[in-house]
C-alpha positions in Angstrom: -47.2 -45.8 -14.5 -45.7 -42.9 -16.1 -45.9 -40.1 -14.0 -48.2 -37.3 -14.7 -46.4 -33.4 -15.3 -48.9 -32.6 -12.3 -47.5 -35.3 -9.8 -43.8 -33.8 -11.3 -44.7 -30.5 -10.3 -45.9 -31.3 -7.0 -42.6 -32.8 -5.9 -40.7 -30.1 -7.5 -42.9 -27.6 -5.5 -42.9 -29.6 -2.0 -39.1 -30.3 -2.2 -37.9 -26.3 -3.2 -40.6 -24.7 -1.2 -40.0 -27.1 1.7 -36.6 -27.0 2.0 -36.0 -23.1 1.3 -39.1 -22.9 3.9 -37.4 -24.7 6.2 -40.9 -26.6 6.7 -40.6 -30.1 7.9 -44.3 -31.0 6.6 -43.9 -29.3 3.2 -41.0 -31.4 3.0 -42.6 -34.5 4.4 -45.9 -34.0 2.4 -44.6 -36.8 -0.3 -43.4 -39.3 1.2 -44.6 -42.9 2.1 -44.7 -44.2 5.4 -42.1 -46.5 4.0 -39.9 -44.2 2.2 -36.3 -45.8 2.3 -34.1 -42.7 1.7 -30.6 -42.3 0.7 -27.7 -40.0 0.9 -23.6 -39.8 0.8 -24.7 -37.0 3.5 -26.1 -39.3 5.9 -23.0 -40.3 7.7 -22.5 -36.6 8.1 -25.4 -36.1 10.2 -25.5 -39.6 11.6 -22.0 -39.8 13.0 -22.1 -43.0 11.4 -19.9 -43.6 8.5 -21.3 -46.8 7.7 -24.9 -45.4 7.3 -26.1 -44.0 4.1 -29.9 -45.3 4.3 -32.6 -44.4 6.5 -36.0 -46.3 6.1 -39.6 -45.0 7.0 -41.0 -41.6 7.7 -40.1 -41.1 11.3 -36.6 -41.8 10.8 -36.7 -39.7 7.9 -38.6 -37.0 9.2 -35.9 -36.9 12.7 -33.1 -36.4 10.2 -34.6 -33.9 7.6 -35.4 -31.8 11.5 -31.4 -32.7 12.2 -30.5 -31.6 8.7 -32.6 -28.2 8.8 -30.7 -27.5 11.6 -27.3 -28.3 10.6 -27.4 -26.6 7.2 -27.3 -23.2 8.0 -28.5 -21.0 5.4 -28.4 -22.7 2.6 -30.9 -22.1 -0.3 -31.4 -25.0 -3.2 -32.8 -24.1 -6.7 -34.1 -26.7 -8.9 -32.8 -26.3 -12.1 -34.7 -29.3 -13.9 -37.2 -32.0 -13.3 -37.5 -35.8 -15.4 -40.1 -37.8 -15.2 -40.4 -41.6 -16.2 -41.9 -44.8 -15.1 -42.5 -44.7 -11.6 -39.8 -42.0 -11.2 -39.0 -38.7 -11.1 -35.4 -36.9 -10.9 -34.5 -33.6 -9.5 -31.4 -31.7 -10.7 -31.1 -28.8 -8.1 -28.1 -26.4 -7.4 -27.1 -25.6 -3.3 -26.5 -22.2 -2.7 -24.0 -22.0 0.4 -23.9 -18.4 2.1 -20.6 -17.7 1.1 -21.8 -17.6 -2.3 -20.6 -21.0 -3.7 -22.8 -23.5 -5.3 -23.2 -27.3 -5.6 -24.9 -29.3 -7.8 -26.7 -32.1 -7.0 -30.0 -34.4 -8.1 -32.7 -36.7 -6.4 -34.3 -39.2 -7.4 -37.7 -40.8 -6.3 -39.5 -43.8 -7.3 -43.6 -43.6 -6.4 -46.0 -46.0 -5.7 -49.5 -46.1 -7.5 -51.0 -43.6 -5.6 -48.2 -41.0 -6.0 -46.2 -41.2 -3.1 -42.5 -41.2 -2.9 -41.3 -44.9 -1.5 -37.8 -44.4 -2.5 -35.8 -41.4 -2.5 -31.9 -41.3 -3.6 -29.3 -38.3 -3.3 -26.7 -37.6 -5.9 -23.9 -35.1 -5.4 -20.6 -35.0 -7.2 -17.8 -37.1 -7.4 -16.6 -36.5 -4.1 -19.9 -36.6 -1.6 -17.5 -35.9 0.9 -16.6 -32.3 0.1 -20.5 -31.7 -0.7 -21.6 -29.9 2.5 -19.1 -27.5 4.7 -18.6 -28.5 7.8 -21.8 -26.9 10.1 
């Protein structure tokens, strides 16, 4: 399946909206019951350094709550969206409140009926240095 510019859209809309909402369900609204989700930002909020994948929607859902709460206020703008088979790619900047930005881009791979049942984080060459300390 390629993915439709609507199903694009959506995602676009859910994740900005969601995140700079600081709504868990906007955020959520995508996602599979199976999502398998990854980050370099994971062992951040985990404690874990070992950890960069959490599978299915509760798991995911406790950490996005966890990661609303640790971020502060930082805003996200998504500069671009791709679209191809089964997938669809987010390039995004952070905003951090100091002013500073980071970019950064997602990627998520649907299932026939448009829902997200893989979602990957990209940050720069140093994940590490990609979030401040909260």
């Amino acid at each position: 399946m390629i993915v439709p510019a609507e199903t694009a859209a959506f995602l676009r809309r859910h994740w900005e909206e969601g995140w700079n909402g600081r709504d868990v369900e906007v955020i959520m609204a995508p996602y599979a019951e199976g999502v398998v989700f990854s980050s370099p930002a994971i062992p951040k909020y985990t404690g874990d350094p070992d950890q960069a994948t959490i599978d299915g929607a509760d798991a995911l859902r406790e950490y996005v709550v966890a990661a609303l709460g640790r971020s502060g206020d930082v805003r996200y703008r998504v500069d671009d969206v791709f679209t191809g088979a089964e997938t669809v790619v987010l390039v995004y900047t952070c905003i951090f409140p100091d002013g500073s930005t980071k970019p950064g881009s997602d990627s998520m791979r649907l299932d026939a009926d448009g829902k997200v049942v893989e979602w990957r984080c990209h940050y720069g060459s140093d994940p590490t240095a990609w979030r401040p300390e909260v």
